[in-house]
C-alpha positions in Angstrom: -160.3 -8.5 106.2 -160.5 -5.8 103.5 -163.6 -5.2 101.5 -163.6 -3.8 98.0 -164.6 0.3 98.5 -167.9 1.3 97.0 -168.1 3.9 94.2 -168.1 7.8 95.8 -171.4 9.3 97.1 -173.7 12.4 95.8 -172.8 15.3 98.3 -176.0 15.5 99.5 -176.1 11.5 100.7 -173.1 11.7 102.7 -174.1 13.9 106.1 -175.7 10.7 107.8 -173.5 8.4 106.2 -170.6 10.8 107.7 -172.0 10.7 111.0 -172.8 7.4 111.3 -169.4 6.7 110.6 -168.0 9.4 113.3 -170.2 7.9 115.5 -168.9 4.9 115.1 -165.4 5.8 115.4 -166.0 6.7 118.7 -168.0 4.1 120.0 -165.4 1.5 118.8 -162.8 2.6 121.4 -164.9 1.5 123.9 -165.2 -1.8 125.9 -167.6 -4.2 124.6 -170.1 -3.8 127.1 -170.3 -0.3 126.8 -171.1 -1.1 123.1 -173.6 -3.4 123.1 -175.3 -1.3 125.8 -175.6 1.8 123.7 -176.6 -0.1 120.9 -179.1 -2.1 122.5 -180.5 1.4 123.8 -180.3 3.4 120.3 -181.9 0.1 118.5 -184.9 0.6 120.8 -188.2 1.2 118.3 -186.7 0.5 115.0 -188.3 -2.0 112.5 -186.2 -5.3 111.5 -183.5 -4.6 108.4 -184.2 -5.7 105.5 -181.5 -7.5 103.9 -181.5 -4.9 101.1 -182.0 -2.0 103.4 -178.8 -3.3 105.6 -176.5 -3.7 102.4 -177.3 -0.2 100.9 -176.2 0.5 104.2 -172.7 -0.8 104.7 -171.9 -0.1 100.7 -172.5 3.9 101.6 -170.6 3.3 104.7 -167.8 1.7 102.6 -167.7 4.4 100.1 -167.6 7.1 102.7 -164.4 6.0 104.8 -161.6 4.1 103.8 -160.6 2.5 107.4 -164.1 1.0 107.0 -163.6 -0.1 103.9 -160.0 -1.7 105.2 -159.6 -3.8 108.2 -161.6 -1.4 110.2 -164.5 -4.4 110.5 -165.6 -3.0 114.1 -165.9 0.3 113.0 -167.6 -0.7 109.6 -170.5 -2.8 111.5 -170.8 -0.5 113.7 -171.5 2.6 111.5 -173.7 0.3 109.5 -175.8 -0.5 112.5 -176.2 3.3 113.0 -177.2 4.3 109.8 -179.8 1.9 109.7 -180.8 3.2 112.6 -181.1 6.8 111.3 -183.1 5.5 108.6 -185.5 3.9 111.2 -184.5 0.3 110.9 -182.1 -1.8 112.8 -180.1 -5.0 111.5 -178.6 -7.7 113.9 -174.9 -6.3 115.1 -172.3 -9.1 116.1 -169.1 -9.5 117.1 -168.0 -12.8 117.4 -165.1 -15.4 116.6 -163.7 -18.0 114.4 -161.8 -20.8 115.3 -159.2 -22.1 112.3 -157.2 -20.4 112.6 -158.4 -18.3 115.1 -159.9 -14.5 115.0 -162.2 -11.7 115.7 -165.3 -9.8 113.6 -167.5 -8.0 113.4 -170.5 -7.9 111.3 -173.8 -7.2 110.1 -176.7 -9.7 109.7 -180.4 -9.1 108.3 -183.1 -11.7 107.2 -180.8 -14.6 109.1 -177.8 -13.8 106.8 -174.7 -11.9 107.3 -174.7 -9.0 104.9 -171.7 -9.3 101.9 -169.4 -10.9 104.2 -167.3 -13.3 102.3 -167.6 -16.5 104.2 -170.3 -18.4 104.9 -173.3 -18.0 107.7 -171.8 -20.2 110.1 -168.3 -19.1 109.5 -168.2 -17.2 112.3 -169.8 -17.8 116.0 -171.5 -14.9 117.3 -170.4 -13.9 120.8 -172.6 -10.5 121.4 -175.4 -9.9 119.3 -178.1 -6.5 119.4 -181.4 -8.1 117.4 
């Protein structure tokens, strides 16, 4: 699923927004396990998202890399999660499935609610969650 890119960022917001996204890059080419348990460990002391907090979030990550703003919905969760996290606050990171017809996501929730994804809360059932 594509998502509509954001507008482009001030120079001096995209160093963390840039990282978070390498970061992320990296961490998506690994197994599922290995992800959840560095993200369980790097989530370790940071406050609960706010939904506001988590959407500011994922709309700099979107403006900052294409693949994230295309199909890259692994990648774009991810990164999201980890900027949060460099701003000392953590939202829920899920990968999970839906069944008609049948496919993978990945996404962000905060406050109960999956953050400007384009279905509805229950659309998808979480599989691996980091609260």
């Amino acid at each position: 699923m594509s998502v509509t890119a954001a507008p482009p960022l001030p120079w001096w917001q995209r160093p963390p927004i840039l990282l978070a996204v390498t970061l992320a890059q990296l961490l998506a080419h690994r197994p599922p396990e290995r992800i959840r348990a560095t993200l369980s460990s790097l989530r370790r002391g940071a406050r609960p998202a706010t939904y506001a907090q988590a959407q500011q979030a994922r709309n700099q990550v979107l403006a900052a890399s294409i693949h994230c703003a295309g199909e890259g919905c692994l990648q774009r969760s991810v990164a999201t999660a980890l900027l949060c996290r460099l701003r000392g606050h953590w939202p829920t990171w899920c990968v999970g499935v839906r069944t008609q017809p049948f496919g993978a996501h990945a996404w962000v929730e905060a406050e109960g609610r999956a953050v400007d994804e384009p279905h509805p809360d229950d659309y998808y059932r979480p599989i691996i969650t980091v609260r």
